[in-house]
C-alpha positions in Angstrom: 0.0 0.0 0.0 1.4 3.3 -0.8 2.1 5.9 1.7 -0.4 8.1 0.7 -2.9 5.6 0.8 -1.6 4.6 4.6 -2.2 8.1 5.0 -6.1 8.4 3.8 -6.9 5.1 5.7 -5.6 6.8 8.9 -7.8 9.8 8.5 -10.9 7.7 7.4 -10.3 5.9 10.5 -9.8 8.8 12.7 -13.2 10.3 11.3 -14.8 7.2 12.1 -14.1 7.2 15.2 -14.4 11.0 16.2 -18.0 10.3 15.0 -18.2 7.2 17.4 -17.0 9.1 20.7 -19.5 12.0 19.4 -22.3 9.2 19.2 -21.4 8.1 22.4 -21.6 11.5 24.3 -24.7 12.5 23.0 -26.0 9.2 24.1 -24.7 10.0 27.9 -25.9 13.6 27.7 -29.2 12.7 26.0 -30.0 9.3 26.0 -33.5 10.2 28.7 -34.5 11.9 26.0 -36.7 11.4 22.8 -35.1 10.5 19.4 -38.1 10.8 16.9 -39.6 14.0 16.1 -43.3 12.6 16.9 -42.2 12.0 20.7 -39.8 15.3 20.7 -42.2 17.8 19.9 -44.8 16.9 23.2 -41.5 17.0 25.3 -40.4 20.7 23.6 -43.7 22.0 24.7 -43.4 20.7 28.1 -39.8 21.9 28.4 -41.4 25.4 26.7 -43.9 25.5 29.9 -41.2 24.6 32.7 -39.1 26.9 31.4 -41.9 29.5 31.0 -42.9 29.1 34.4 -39.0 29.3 36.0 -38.4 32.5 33.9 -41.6 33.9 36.1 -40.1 32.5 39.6 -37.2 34.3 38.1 -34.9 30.3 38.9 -32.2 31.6 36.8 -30.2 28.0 36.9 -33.5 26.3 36.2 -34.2 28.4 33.4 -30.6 27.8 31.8 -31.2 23.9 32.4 -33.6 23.7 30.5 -32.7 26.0 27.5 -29.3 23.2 27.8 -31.9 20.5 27.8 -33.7 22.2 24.8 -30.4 21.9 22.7 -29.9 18.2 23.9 -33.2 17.3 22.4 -32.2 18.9 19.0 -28.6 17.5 18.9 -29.8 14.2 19.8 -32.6 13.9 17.5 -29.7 15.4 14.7 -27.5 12.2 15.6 -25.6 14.2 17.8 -24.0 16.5 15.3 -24.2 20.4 15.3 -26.4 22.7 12.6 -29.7 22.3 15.0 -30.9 25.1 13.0 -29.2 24.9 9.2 -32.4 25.2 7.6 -35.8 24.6 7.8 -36.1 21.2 8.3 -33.3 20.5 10.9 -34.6 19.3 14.1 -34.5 22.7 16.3 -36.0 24.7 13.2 -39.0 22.0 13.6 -39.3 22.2 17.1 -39.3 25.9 17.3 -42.0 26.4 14.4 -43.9 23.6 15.5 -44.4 25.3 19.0 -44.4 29.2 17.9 -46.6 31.2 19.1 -49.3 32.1 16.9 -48.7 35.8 15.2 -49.6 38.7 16.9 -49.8 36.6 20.5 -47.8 37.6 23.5 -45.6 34.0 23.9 -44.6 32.4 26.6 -41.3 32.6 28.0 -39.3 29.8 25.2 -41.6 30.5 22.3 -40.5 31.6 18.9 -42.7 34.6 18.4 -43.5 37.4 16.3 -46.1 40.3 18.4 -46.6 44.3 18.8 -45.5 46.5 21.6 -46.4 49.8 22.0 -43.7 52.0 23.6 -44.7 55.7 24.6 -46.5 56.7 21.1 -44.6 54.3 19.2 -45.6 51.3 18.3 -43.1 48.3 17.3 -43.3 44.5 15.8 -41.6 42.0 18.1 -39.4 38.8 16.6 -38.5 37.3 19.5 -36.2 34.0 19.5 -37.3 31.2 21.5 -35.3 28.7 23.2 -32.6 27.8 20.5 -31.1 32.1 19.2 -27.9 33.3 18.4 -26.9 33.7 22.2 -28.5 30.3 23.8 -25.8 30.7 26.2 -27.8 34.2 28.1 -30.7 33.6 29.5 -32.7 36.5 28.1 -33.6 35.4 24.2 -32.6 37.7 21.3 -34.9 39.7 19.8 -36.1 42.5 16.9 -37.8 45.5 16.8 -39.4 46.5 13.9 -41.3 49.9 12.7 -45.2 50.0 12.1 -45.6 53.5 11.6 -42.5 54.6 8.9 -43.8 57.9 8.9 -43.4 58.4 12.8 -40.4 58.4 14.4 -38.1 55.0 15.5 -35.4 53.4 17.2 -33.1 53.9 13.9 -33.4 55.4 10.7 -33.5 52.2 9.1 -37.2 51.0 11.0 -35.2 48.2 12.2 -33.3 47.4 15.6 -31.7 44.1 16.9 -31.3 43.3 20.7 -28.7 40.3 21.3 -26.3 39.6 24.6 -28.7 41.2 26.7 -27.3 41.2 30.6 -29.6 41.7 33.4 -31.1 39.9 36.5 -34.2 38.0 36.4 -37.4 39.8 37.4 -40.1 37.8 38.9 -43.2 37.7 37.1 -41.8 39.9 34.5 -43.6 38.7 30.9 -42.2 38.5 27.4 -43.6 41.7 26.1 -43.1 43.8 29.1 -39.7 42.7 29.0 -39.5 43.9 25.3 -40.5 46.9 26.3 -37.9 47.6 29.3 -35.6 46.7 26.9 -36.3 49.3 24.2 -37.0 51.7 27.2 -33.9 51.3 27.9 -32.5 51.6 25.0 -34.7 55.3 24.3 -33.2 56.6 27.0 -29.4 55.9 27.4 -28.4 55.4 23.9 -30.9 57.9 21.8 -30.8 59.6 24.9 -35.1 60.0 24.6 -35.1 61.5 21.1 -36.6 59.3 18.7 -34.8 59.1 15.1 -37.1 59.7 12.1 -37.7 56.8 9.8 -35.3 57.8 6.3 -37.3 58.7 3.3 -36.1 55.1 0.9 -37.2 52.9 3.9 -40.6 54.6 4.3 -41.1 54.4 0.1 -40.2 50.6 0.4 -42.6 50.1 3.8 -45.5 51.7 1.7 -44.8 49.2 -1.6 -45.0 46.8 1.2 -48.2 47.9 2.9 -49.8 48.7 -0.5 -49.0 44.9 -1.5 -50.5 43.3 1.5 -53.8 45.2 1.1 -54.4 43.2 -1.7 -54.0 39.9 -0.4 -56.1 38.1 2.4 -55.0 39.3 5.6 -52.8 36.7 7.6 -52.0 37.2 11.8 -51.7 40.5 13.6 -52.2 43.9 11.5 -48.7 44.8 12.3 -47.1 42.3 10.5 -47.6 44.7 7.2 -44.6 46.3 7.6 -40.9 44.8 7.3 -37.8 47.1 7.3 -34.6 46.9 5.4 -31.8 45.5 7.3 -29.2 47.4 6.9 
């Protein structure tokens, strides 16, 4: 056998077995839990609801056991390899629109959601992530604010504003959209520093093609999901 060969044997063994000690440690991790969506998804909801209702006893550890837990569930039912959420149908892209909370409803604490919050006199679309987001490693889920009104003043110029990495202490009893809204609270008053930033003219031409578009088809979920900014 040549060397080369030697050499591609060697790695196709070392792959193998990389993927049999990554087999193995999902099975320790996760092997209490479900392995076929049909079982998962019954198990996701009741991890949604105890985590739902630790977030509102403000049981921090709790709460980030069973995010952790959440992410077993996924990785398992993916065969124990990463990319939960590559596309649509990988397992934690399934489980989270599977148990979304229907648009234009306040969710509970875990849910995948889409709702409106009205700051002051402005008035902002929610995307909030659930229990699998960019930063599953902070308790508080990521979220997006989007404009409604694109004639009225905003959070940016562009109708659009993300909140990820958000640090703060647990509040008890504190809900999903009230949270939302001490968060861009926040935001209005130590970073704009309570001014408001008007909406630029191309993003409010765009938000009325939009608006003018969906008037012509059946209406779908909450009113404020008209409107969809440019990220930019």
């Amino acid at each position: 056998m040549s060397p080369l060969a030697t050499q591609l044997d060697f790695a196709a063994l070392l792959t193998s077995a990389d993927q049999a000690n990554r087999k193995r440690q999902v099975e320790r991790e996760a092997g209490h839990l479900p392995s076929a969506m049909a079982e998962a998804l019954p198990f996701y909801r009741g991890l949604i609801e105890s985590h739902h209702a630790a977030m509102l006893a403000a049981d921090a550890a709790e709460a980030m056991r069973l995010k952790d837990e959440a992410h077993r569930l996924a990785k398992r039912l993916n065969g124990g390899e990463p990319g939960i959420l590559a596309d649509e149908n990988a397992p934690g892209s399934v489980l989270e629109r599977e148990t979304a909370a229907p648009a234009g409803v306040i969710p509970r604490w875990g849910q995948k959601a889409d709702f409106c919050i009205t700051i002051g006199s402005m008035r902002a679309r929610i995307e909030m992530d659930g229990l699998f987001g960019i930063c599953s490693f902070i308790i508080w889920p990521g979220m997006r604010a989007r404009a409604i009104d694109y004639d009225r003043p905003f959070l940016s110029e562009t109708g659009f504003r993300s909140f990820l990495g958000i640090h703060a202490e647990l509040v008890p009893n504190l809900t999903p959209d009230a949270f939302a809204r001490e968060v861009i609270a926040s935001y209005v008053a130590h970073q704009l520093k309570n001014r408001l930033v008007a909406i630029g003219g191309e993003h409010r031409r765009l938000a009325a093609q939009r608006t003018a578009f969906a008037s012509t088809i059946p209406a779908a979920g909450s009113a404020c999901l008209l409107n969809d900014s440019i990220e930019r």
